[in-house]
Each structure stands twice: as structure tokens, then as C-alpha cells.
N, C-alpha and C positions, 0 to 999 in steps of 0.2 A: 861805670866804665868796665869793671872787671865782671860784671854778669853777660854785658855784650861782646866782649873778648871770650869769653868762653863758651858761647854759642857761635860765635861769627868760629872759632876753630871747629866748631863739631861739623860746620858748615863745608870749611876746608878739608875735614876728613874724609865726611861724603863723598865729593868730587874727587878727592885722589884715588878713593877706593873705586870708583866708579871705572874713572880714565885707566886704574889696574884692571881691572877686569876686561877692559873692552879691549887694550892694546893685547891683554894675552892673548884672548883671543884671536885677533889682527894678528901676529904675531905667530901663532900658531898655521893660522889655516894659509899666509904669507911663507912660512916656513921661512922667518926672519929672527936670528939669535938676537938680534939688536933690540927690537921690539919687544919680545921676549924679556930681555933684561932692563931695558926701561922701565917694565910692567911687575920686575922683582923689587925695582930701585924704589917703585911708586908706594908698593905693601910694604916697604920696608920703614917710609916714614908717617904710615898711620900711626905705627906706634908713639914715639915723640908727642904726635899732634893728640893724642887721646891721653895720653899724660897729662899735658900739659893743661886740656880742660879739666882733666879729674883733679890737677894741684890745685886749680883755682876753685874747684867748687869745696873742694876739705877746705881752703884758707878762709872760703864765704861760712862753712859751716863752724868752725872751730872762734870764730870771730865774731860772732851773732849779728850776722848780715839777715836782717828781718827782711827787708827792700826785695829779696827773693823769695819768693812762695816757699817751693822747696826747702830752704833752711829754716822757717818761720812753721812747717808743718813737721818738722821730724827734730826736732832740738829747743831749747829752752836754758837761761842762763845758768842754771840750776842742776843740769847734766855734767859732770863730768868730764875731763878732755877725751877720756878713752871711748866714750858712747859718742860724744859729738862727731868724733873721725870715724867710728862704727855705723855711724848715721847714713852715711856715705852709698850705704846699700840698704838702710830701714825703710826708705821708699820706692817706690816704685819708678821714677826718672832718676835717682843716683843706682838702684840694682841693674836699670838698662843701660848706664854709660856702664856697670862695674863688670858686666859681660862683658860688654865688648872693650874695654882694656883687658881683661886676661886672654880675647881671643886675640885681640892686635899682639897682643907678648905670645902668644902661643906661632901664632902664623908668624911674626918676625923669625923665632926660634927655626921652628923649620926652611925658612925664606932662608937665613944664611947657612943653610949645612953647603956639603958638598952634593953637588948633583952630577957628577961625570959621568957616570953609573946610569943615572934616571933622569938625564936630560929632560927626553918626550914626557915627562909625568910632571913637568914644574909648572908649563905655563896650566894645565886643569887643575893642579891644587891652587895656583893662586888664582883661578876662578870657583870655585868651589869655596872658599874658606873668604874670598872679598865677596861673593854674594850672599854669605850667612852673615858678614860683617854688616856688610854696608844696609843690612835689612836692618840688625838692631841700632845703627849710629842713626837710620834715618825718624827711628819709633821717636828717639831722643829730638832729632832733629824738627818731626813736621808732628808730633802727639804730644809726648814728655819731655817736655823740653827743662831739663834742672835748673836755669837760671832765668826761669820766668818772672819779671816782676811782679807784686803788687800792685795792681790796676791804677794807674793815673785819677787823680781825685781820693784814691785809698787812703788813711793816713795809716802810717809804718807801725805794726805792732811792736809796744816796748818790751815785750818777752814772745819767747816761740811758745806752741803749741806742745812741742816734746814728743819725744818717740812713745809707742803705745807703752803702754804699764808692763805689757807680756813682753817687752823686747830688751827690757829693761834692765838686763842677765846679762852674767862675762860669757855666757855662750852666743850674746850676737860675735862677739869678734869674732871667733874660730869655725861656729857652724856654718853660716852663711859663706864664707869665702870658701872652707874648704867643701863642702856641696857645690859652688859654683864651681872650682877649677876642678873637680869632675867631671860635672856636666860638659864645660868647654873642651877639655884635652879630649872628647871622643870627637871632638870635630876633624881631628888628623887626622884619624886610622879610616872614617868616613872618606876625608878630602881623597885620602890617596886609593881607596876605594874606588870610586866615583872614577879617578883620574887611571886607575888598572882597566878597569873593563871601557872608556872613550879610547883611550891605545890598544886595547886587543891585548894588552899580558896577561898570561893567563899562569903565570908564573907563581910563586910563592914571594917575591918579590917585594910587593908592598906592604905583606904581612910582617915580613924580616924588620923592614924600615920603621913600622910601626911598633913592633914589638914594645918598648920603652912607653909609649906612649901611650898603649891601653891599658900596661901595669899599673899607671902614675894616676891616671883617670876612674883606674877601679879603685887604687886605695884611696886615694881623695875623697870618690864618690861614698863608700866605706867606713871612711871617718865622719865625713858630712851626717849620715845617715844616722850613728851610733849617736853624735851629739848632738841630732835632734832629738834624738829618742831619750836622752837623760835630760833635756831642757826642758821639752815636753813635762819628764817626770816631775819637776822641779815647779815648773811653775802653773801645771794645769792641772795637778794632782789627779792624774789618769788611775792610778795604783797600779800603775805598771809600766813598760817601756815602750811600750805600741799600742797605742790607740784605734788604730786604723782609720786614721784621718785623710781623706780626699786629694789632701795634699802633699801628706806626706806618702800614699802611695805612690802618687804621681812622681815622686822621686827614688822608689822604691823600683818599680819595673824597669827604667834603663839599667840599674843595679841586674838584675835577672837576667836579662839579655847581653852585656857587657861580660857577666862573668860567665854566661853559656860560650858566649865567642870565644873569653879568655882560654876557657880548656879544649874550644873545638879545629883553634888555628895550629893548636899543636898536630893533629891528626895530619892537615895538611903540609905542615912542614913536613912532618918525618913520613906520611905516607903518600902527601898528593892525591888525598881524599878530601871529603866534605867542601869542596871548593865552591857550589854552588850556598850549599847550607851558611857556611860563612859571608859569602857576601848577603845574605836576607839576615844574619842578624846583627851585622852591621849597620845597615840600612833602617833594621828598625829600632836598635840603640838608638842614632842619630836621632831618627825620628820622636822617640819618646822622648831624649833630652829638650828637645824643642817644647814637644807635648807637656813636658814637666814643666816650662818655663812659661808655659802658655796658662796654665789651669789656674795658677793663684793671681793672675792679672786680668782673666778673662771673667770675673762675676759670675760666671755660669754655676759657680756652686759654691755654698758657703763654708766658711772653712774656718777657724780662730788662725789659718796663716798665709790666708788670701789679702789681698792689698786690696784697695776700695777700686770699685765697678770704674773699668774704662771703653773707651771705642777703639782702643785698639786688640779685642779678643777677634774679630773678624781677621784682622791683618795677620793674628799668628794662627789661626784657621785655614785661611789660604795658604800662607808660607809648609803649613804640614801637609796638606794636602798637594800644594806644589812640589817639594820633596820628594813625599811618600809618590807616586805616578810617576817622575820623572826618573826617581832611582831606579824602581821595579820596568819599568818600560824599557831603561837601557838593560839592566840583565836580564829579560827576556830577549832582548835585542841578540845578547850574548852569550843568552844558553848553553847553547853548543858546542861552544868553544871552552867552557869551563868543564869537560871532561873529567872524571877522576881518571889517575893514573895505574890506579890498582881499586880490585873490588874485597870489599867484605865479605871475608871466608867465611864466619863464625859470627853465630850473635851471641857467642859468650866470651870474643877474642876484645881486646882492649879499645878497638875501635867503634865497637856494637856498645860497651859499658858506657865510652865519652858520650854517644848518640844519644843511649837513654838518660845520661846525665842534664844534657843537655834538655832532652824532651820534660824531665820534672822540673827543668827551670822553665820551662814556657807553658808547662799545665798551669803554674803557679802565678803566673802573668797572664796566662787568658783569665785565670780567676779575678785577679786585681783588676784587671784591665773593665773587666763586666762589671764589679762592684762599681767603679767609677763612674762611669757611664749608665747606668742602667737609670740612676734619679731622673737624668738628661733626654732618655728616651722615651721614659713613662711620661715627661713633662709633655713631652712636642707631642703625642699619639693619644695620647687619653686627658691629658688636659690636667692632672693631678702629682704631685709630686711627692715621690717614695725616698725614703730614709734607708740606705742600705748601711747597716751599721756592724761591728765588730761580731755577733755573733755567726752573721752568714758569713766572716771573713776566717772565721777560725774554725766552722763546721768544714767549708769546702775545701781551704788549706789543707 
């Protein structure tokens, strides 16, 4: 009963998230407040319904509901209460509902501020932030579905399988969540991105609004990173804090671009410069959080913190690559209109220093970015598969 209740809502989520996005848009292009607010009222109660599946799948885990796949692969009676509710995110269909609960609370958060100010900017974040949702509720929904039974004719395993031996640490609690609610809170500063340049503000505006929001997602992200890197230590016995593992690059680069943006949006505030530069690495923060969430699910490379081989690494392939086109197609769109207001006198003046500050965070990301990829490349072109490992990562650094 309670594994079909808690699909039959993830079910309910989808659709409302759906019906949000399409009235906003109705709504918008109507130039109808009403529809508009229907379409706030709708995002407002994904959060509740995504709750209420995450209570009931901690209640199946923490209760040794074997009868579910999911709790029968990531816990065992023999765990603990604090791992059993950690479990929660040790696989791969409870980490894709546990996005998307931080973004349904992230997008409520913003859903109820005040918008008197930024009317025209609401109904495109709640298009923007219900199409990033309702992509991960639907992974849950039609691929990972967390409250999968047991096959019919199966008989019920008397103990679970348990979470892997490496997960097995008081760093699942804190690492995992706070690298996710990183990753998620850049989805705001993106939304309202996304939602500046379809209105034409060319203002500093969404920069303002978002301010809070990219602080909270760098130091999340920040923390996230630092407590892999002493778990790591802990339990892979690297002899050191960084590995240079596939994966945790891959968490490492929205880092680089997040914190280029952090000190380039100041330039624009106070001089109404770098307005172009900011929106592209926003765009590909966004895009690399994706990319980061994409790599340990997608099999394409092996990793000790990749989750076993699915069919859905195609679906977060497209979604980045749907992204990535779509955002750069609208700011080419609106080039022009992001003018600076004043130009750089000096490359030795405080705004020429942010630039190159900026620039050695993204030499430092095209480095990572090639380590990563290049196994993936050599595979498909030559048919053989290269190991790019920790010394070319420390030589090129």
C-alpha cells in the first residue's frame, strides 16, 4: 500500500509540475495575472507532494520494507537508524527524489517572496526551475522509481543488501546533502537569468535578487567538496585530500565557475560591466551542476563514487545539451542589448584584476573539464581507453 502511495504522488507531482509550467506560460504570452498565479499556486504545492513521498520512503527505509527493491539494496537490519535515514540518498532513485525535494523547497522559497518589483520575471522562473524539476521527478517517475517492488513470484529478502562498505561513514550524512544543496540553489541565480535576458532586463536586477542565493550554493557547494575530500581521505586511503577522481571533479568545476561569477557580478553591480561574461558563466555553472549530477549515474566512467550503470545517462545528455543551446541561443539572441555601461580603462585597474581572476578559474576548468573527458573521447575515436590520472591533473594545474 504505502510503496503505491508513494509513487501514485510522485505521479501527482509530475502533472502539477507540468500543468505549472504550461499555464505560466499561457499566462504569460495571455498577459493574464490570474493564470500566472494559478501557475505560482501550482509550484507551490509540489513541495508538500514531494515531501510527503520522501516521508514515506525514509518510513519504508528505516522499517526494513524488503517488499521494495530500493530499501532491500541500500540498508540491512544491521545498519543503524542514522545510515538507514542516510540511505535515503546512497542510491541512486532515493539521491533523484532527494534533488528534487531540495529544489521543490528551493523554488517554493523563491515562489513565495515578493514580486511587485519583478512581476514580468515570475511566470519564466517558474518555467525554468518546473522544467529542471519535473525532468528529475519524471527520471524517478518512468526509470528509478524508489518504491519499485520485488518482482511478483520473488519471495521477500529477510535482510537488505546494505549500503556499500565505502558509504558506510558519518560523512554520508553531511557530505552528500550539503554538495547537493549546492548544486541545487545555483538553479535560482540561473532561473532568473534565463528569466532576465526572455524580458529584455538588461538591468543588474536579477543579479541583486539573487545575490543570497549564489553565496548559500557556493558555501554548500564548498563544504560539500571539503567533506569529500576528508572521507575520501578516510576511507580510500589516497594519502592525501584530492585524488583527482572523475567524479569528484565533476563536482569540483561548477565550484570554479560559481566562484568566477561570485566575484565578477560584483564588477556589474558597482560598474555595469562584464554583463555579457556573467550571463555565460552562469549558464555554465548551471550546466556543469547538471553535468556533475549526470557523470556518477551515467556509467560512462568508472569511478569508487559512481552508482551502477543506468539508461538514464542518455536522458541527462540531452537535458545538458538541451540547456547548454538553448541558454547560449537566447544570449546571442540578446547580445546587444547587454552593453557594458562603462569601459575598462586600465588592465591594471580593479576590473581588469577580477577578469584575470576570473580567467585562472576557467584555465583551471578547461583543464578538469579535458581530464574528464578525454578517456570518453579516446574511447569513441580510437577504440581504446586512456586512464587520465592525478599526475597530468597536478602537472597542468
Amino acid at each position: 500500500m504505502l510503496p503505491s502511495l508513494g509513487y501514485g504522488i510522485l505521479v501527482i507531482t509530475l502533472l502539477v509540475i507540468i500543468y505549472s509550467v504550461a499555464v505560466a506560460i499561457y499566462g504569460e504570452v495571455k498577459k493574464s495575472a490570474a493564470m500566472v498565479e494559478s501557475a505560482r499556486r501550482a509550484m507551490l504545492l509540489a513541495l508538500p507532494l514531494i515531501t510527503a513521498a520522501s516521508a514515506i520512503l525514509i518510513y519504508l527505509l528505516v522499517n526494513d520494507r524488503y517488499e521494495v527493491e530500493y530499501v532491500w539494496s541500500v540498508t540491512n537490519r544491521s545498519m543503524p537508524m542514522y545510515l538507514k535515514i542516510s540511505a535515503w540518498w546512497g542510491g541512486q532513485p532515493g539521491s533523484l527524489l532527494f534533488w528534487s525535494f531540495l529544489l521543490s523547497t528551493f523554488t517554493s522559497a523563491v515562489t513565495l517572496r515578493k514580486w511587485d518589483r519583478d512581476r514580468e520575471l515570475l511566470p519564466w522562473v517558474l518555467v525554468v526551475t518546473g522544467v529542471t524539476l519535473a525532468f528529475f521527478i519524471s527520471l524517478n517517475v518512468f526509470f528509478e522509481n524508489p518504491f519499485k517492488l520485488v518482482p511478483a513470484g520473488v519471495s521477500i529478502p529477510l535482510d537488505g543488501r546494505g549500503l556499500n562498505p565505502l558509504l558506510r561513514h558519518p560523512g554520508m550524512i553531511i557530505h552528500p546533502p550539503a554538495q547537493y544543496l549546492g548544486f541545487v540553489a545555483f538553479t535560482i541565480p540561473f532561473a532568473f537569468a534565463i528569466a532576465s535576458l526572455i524580458t529584455g532586463r538588461t538591468d543588474d536586477r536579477w543579479i541583486r535578487i539573487t545575490r543570497r542565493w549564489t553565496l548559500w550554493a557556493w558555501l554548500f557547494l564548498s563544504l560539500g567538496l571539503v567533506l569529500g575530500m576528508r572521507w575520501a581521505y578516510d576511507v580510500l586511503g589516497w594519502g592525501g585530500y584530492w585524488g583527482w577522481d572523475p567524479v569528484e571533479i565533476a563536482a569540483l568545476m561548477p565550484w570554479l565557475t560559481g566562484t568566477a561569477f561570485l566575484h565578477s557580478v560584483m564588477i556589474q553591480e558597482k560598474r555595469g560591466m562584464l554583463k555579457h561574461w556573467n550571463m555565460i558563466l552562469i549558464i555554465l555553472t548551471f550546466d556543469l551542476v547538471i553535468f556533475g549530477t549526470f557523470l556518477p549515474r551515467s556509467g560512462v566512467l568508472s569511478s569508487v563514487h559512481a552508482f551502477a550503470q543506468s539508461e538514464i545517462g542518455p536522458l541527462f545528455f540531452t537535458f545538458i545539451g538541451f540547456i547548454f543551446f538553448a541558454s547560449f541561443g537566447l544570449l546571442t539572441k540578446r547580445w546587444a542589448d547587454l552593453k557594458a555601461e562603462t569601459e575598462m580603462k586600465s588592465m591594471l585597474s580593479k576590473e581588469a584584476l577580477f577578469l584575470l581572476n576570473n580567467l585562472l578559474f576557467l584555465s583551471l576548468l578547461v583543464i578538469s573539464f579535458w581530464g574528464v573527458i578525454f578517456p570518453l573521447l579516446s574511447e569513441l575515436f580510437t577504440g581504446s581507453k586512456v586512464s587520465v590520472g592525478p599526475p597530468f591533473y597536478e602537472r597542468a594545474t
